[in-house]
C-alpha positions as CSV (number, residue, x, y, z in Angstrom):
1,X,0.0,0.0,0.0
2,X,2.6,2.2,0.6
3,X,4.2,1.6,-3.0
4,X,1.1,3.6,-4.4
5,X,0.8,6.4,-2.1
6,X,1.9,10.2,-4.0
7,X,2.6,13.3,-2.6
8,X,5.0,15.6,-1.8
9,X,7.1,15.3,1.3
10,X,7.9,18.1,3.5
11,X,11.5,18.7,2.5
12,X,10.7,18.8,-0.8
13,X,8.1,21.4,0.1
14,X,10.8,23.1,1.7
15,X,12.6,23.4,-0.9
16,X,10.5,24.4,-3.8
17,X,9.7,27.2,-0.8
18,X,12.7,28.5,-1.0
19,X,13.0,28.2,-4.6
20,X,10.0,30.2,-5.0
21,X,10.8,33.3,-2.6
22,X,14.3,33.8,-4.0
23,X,12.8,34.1,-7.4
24,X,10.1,36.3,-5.8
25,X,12.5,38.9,-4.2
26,X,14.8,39.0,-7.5
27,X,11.9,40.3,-9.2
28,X,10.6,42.7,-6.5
29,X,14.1,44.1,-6.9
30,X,14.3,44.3,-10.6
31,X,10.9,44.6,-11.9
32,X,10.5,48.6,-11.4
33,X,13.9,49.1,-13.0
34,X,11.8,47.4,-15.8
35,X,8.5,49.6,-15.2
36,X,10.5,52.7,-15.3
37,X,12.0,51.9,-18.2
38,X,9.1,51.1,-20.2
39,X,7.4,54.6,-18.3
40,X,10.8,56.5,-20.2
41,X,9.9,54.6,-23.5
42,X,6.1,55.5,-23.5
43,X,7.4,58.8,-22.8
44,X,10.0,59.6,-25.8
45,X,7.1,58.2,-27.8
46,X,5.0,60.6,-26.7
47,X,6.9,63.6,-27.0
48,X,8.3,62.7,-30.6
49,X,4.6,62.4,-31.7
50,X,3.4,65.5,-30.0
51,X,6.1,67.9,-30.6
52,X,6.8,67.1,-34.0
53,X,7.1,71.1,-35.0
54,X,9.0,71.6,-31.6
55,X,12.8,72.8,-30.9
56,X,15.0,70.5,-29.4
57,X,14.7,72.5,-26.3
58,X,11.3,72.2,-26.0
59,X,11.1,68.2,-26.5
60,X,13.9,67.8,-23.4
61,X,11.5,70.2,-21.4
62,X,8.5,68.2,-22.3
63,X,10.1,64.9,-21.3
64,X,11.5,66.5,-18.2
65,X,8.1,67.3,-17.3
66,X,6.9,63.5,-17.9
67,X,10.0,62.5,-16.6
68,X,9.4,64.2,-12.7
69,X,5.8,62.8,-12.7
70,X,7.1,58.8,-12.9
71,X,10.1,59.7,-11.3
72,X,12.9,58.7,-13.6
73,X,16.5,58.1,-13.6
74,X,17.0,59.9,-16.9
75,X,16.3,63.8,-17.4
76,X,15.9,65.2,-21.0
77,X,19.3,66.1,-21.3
78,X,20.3,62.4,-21.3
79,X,18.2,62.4,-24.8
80,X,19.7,62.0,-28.3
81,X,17.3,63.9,-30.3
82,X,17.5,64.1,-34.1
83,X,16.0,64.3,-37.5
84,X,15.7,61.9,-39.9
85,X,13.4,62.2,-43.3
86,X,11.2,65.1,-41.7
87,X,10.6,62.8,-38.1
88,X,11.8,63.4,-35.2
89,X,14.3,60.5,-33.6
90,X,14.5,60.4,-29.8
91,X,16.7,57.7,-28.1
92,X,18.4,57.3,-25.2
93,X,20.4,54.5,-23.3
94,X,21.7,54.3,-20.0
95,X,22.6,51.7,-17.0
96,X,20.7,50.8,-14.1
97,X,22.6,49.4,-10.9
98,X,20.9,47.0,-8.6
99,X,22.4,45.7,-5.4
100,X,20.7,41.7,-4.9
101,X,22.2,40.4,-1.3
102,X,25.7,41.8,-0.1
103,X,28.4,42.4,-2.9
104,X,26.5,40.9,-5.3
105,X,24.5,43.2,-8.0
106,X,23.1,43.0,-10.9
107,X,23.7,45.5,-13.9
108,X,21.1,46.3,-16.6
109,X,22.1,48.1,-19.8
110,X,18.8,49.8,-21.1
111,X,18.2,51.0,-24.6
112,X,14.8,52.7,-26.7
113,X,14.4,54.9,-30.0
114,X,11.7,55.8,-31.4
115,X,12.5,54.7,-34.8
């Protein structure tokens, strides 16, 4: 009878516990790196489309202003504005540091255009 019985025994519970909350915390830790990077993203998009007819000055201003609503890492003068067959290209790239347990870290090298 005891041949047939399944489950799953306590240390192996235990385990897959652990297993699970470590993967947990890694992505409470990473995930609004993520979030604010897509925020910057929606953002370039945004400001390209509205200020099409706009000075370079005044598409920095209007990110900056987006930019101190989500609270950002990047200001408008981190932007690489240009123009390419009558539309306006807005990049920008930068790295985000996250500290994981002690010493250990985790960089992330983030990247967006609008073209």
């Amino acid at each position: 009878m005891r041949n047939s019985q399944r489950g799953l025994s306590l240390s192996g519970l235990l385990v897959w516990l652990i297993l699970l909350i470590i993967v947990a915390l890694g992505a409470l830790k990473v995930g609004p790196a993520y979030l604010e990077f897509y925020a910057a993203k929606k953002a370039i998009n945004e400001v390209a489309q509205t200020e099409q007819s706009g000075t370079v000055a005044d598409m920095r201003k209007a990110f900056d202003l987006k930019a101190a609503i989500d609270n950002m890492a990047i200001a408008g003068s981190d932007l690489d504005i240009a123009r390419q067959g009558g539309q306006t290209v807005i990049s920008f790239a930068y790295r985000k540091d996250i500290p994981l347990v002690a010493n250990i870290g985790l960089y992330i090298n983030f990247q967006a255009s609008t073209q």
